[in-house]
C-alpha positions in Angstrom: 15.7 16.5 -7.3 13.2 13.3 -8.9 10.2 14.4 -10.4 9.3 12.2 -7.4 11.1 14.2 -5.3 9.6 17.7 -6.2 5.6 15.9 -6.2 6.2 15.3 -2.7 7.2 18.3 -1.7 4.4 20.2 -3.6 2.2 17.9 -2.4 3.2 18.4 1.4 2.8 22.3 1.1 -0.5 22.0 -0.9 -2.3 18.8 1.1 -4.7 20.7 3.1 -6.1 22.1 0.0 -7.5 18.9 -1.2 -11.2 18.1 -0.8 -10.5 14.7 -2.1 -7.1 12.7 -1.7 -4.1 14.5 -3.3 -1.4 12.9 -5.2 1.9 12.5 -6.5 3.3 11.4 -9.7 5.1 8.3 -10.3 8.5 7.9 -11.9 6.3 7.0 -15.0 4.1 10.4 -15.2 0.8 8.6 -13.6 -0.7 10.2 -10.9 -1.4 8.1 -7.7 -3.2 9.3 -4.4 -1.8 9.1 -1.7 -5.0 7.3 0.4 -6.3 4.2 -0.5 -8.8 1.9 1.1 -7.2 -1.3 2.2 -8.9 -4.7 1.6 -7.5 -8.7 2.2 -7.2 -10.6 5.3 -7.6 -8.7 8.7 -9.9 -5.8 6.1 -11.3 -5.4 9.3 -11.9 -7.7 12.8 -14.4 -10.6 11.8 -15.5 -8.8 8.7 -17.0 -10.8 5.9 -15.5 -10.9 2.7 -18.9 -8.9 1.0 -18.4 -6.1 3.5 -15.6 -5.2 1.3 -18.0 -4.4 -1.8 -19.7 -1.6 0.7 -16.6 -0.6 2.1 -15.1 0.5 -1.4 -18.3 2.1 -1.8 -18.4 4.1 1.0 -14.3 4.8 0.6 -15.4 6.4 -3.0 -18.2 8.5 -1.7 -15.7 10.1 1.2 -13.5 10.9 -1.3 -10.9 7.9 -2.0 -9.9 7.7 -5.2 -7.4 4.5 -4.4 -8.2 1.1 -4.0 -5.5 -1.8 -2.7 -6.3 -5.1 -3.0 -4.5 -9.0 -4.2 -5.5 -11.7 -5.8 -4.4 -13.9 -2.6 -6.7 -11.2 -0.6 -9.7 -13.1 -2.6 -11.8 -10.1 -3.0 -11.1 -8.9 -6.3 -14.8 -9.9 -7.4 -16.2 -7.5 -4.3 -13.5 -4.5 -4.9 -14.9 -4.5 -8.6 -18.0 -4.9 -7.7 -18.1 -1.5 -4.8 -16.3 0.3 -7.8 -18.9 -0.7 -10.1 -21.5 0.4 -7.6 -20.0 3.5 -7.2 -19.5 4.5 -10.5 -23.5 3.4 -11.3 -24.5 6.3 -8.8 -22.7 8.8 -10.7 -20.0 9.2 -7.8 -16.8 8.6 -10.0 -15.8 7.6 -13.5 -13.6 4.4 -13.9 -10.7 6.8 -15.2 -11.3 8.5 -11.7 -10.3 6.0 -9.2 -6.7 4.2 -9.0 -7.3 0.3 -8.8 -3.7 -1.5 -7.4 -3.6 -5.5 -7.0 -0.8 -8.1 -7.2 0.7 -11.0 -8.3 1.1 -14.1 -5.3 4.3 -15.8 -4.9 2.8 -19.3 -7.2 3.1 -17.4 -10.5 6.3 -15.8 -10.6 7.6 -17.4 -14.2 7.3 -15.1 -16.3 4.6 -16.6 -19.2 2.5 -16.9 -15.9 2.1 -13.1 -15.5 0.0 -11.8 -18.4 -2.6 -14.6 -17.8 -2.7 -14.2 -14.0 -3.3 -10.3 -14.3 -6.0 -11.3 -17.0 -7.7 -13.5 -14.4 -7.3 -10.5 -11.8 -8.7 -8.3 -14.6 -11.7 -10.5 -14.9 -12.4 -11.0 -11.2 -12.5 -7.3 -11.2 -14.5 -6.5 -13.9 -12.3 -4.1 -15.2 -10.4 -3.6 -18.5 -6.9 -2.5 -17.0 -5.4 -1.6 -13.7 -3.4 1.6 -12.3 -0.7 -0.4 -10.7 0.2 -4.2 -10.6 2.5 -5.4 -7.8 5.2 -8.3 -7.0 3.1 -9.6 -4.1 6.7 -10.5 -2.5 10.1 -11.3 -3.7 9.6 -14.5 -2.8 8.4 -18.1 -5.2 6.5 -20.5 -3.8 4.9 -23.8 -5.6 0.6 -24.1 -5.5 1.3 -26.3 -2.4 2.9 -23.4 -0.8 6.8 -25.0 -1.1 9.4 -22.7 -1.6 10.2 -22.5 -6.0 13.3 -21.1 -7.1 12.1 -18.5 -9.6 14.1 -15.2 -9.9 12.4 -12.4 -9.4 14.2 -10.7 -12.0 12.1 -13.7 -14.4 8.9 -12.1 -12.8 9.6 -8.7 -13.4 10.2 -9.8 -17.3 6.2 -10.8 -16.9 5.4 -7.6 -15.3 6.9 -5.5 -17.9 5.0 -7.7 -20.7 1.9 -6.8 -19.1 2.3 -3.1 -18.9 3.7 -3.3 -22.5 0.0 -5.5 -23.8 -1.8 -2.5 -21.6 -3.1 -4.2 -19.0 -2.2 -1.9 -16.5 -0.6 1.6 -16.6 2.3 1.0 -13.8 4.2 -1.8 -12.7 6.0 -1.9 -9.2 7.3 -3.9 -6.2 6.0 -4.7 -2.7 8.2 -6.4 0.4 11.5 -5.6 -1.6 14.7 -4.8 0.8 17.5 -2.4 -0.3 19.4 -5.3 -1.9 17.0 -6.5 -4.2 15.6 -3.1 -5.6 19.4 -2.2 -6.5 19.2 -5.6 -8.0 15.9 -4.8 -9.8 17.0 -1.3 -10.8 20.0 -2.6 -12.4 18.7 -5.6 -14.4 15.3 -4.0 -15.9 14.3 -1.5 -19.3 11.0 -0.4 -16.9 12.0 0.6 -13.0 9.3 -0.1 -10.3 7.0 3.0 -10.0 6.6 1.7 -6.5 7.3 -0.4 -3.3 4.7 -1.4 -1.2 6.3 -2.1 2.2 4.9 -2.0 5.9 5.7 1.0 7.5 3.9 2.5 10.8 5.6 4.2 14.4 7.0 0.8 15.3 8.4 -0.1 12.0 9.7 3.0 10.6 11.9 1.7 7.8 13.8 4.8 7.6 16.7 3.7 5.7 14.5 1.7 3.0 12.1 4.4 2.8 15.2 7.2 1.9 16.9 4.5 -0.6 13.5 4.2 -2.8 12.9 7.9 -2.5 16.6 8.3 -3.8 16.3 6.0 -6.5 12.7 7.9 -7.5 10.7 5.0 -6.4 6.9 5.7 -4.1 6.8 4.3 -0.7 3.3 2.6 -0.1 2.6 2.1 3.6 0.5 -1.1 4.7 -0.4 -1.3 8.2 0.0 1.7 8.9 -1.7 1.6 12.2 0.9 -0.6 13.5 0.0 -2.2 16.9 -2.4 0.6 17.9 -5.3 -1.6 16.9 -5.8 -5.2 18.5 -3.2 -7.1 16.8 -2.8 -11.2 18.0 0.2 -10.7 19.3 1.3 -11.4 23.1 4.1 -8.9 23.7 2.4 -5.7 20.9 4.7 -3.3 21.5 4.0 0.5 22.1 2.4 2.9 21.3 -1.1 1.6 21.5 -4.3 3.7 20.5 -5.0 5.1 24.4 -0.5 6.2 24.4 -0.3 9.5 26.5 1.8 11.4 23.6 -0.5 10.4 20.9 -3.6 11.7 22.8 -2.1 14.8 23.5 -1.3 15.4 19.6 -4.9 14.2 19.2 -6.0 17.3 21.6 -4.0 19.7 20.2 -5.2 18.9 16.6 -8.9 18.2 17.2 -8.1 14.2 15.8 -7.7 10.9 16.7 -4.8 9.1 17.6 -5.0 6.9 14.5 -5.6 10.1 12.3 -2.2 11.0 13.9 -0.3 7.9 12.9 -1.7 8.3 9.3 -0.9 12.2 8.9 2.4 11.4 10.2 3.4 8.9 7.2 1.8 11.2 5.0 4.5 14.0 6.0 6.9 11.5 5.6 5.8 11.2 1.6 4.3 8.2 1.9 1.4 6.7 0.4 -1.0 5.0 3.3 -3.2 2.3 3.3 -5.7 2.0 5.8 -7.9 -0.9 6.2 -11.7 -0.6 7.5 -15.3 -2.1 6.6 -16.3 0.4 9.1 -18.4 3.4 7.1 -17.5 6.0 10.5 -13.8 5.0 10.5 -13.4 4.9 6.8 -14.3 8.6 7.0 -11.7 9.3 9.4 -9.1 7.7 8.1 -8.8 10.3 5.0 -9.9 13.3 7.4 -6.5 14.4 7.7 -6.0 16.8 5.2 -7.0 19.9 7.0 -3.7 19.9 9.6 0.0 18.9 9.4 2.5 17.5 12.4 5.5 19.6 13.5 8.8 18.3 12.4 9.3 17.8 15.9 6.1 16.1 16.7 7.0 13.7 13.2 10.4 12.7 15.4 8.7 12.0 18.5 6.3 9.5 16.5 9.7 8.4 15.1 11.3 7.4 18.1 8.5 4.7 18.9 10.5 2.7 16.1 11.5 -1.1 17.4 11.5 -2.6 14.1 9.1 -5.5 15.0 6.8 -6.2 12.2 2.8 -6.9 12.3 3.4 -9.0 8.8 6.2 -11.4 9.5 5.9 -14.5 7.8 9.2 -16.1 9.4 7.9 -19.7 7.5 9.5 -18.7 4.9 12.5 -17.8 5.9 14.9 -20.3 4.5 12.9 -19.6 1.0 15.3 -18.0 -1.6 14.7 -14.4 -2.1 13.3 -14.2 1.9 13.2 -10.2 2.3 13.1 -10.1 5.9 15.3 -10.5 8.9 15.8 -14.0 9.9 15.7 -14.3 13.5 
């Protein structure tokens, strides 16, 4: 078994002994938690980008010690910022709390990396970062065109980066089987992670066991799936009011979003839920203090219909598209 492999499994017997968020360790030897506060587009309905600098704040105080964000989220300056605030009060030092951004698609050649993550850096006021991500597999030009840049180019960037110190881990995010393989085979430093959507109806068992095989973290964006309002005119099932969802609610004294996040968490994975919302913030790393059933993690399982909530199809005739096509 990975070191990966035998983290996870210490962490699942030991998680409800955790006052804050437990963690793992990387394929590196850094420790991650396994909660962090989303930020970015859709942080939360109508929010305005400088709820985000209270919402980090209030994510610290409950006891995150993660924070996701991008520099196409445009909130770097307001992440840093609720950090900052946070660690003025005493709540945390900066060595405390694991700060995770990315690269976008129009700076993929590899001299761009280093000076994009030193912009990032500067945004957030912060000397260094825990983990810096490929945003997506996929180039574009500034104008949003499609650019023809190998990955494998960026990845050359990313691993001058960690090399100068800028941040401590280096990983992946929207990367299908074929391409980590790909990566795996043609780099000196492997992804510590892979930041991928996963949630009830997109359950990406097959990707998920492939990166845990190779020894690589599963981070879990929208988690939630489509049991919060999503614009979408057919969202499929289950929603936040589904009959089996409520009844595990019941049982464990939750909610039915608490259930959906405790159930990638038994899975291994690393969750990312988004909220500007101080109440739901709270709830959303309340979920320490029970554990689903094997049985009850299948049922959640077998909502799977592999329709995403991120699908950006415009790209799909853009080299490197990790997605299905139709």
């Amino acid at each position: 078994m990975t070191v990966l492999g035998v983290s996870l499994l210490f962490c699942a017997i030991n998680l409800s002994m955790a006052a804050e968020s437990p963690t793992i360790q990387l394929n590196d030897g850094s420790k991650i938690p396994v909660v962090a506060l989303g930020t970015g587009r859709g942080t939360s309905k109508g929010a305005n980008i400088e709820e985000v600098r209270d919402a980090v704040l209030w994510a610290i105080e409950a006891g995150y010690r993660h924070i996701d964000t991008a520099a196409i989220y445009g909130d770097e300056p307001q992440v840093g910022q609720g950090l900052a605030d946070a660690i003025a009060k005493g709540v945390v030092k900066r060595e405390d709390v694991f700060v995770t951004t990315k690269i976008w698609n129009d700076k993929h050649h590899r001299e761009q990396v280093v000076p994009e993550l030193k912009e990032s850096l500067k945004r957030l006021g912060l000397d260094y970062v825990d983990l810096y991500l490929i945003h997506f597999p996929v180039a574009s030009k500034p104008d949003g065109s499609p650019d023809n840049v190998d990955y494998l180019e960026t990845w050359q960037g990313m691993e001058d980066a960690k090399e100068q110190g800028l941040t401590k881990s280096i990983g992946i995010s929207n990367f299908n089987v074929t391409q980590l393989d790909r990566l795996m085979a043609n780099s000196k430093v492997k992804p510590a992670v892979n930041q991928i959507e996963v949630n009830p109806t997109l359950t990406q068992e097959l990707l998920v066991s492939h990166c845990k095989k190779l020894g690589v973290a599963v981070m879990a964006y929208s988690p939630f799936g489509f049991l919060v309002t999503r614009k979408h005119h057919m969202a499929p099932s289950p929603r936040y009011d589904d009959p089996i969802l409520r009844k595990m609610a019941e049982k464990y004294g939750k909610t039915t979003g608490q259930i959906v996040l405790r159930y990638l968490i038994d899975r291994g994975l690393i969750i990312i839920p988004k909220s500007t919302n101080k109440e739901r913030i709270g709830q959303n790393i309340d979920i320490f203090d029970f554990k689903l059933t094997d049985e009850e993690i299948k049922v959640i399982g077998n909502y799977n219909k592999n329709v995403r909530v991120i699908n950006p199809i415009a790209w799909k005739d853009y080299p490197n598209y990790p997605f299905e096509r139709d």
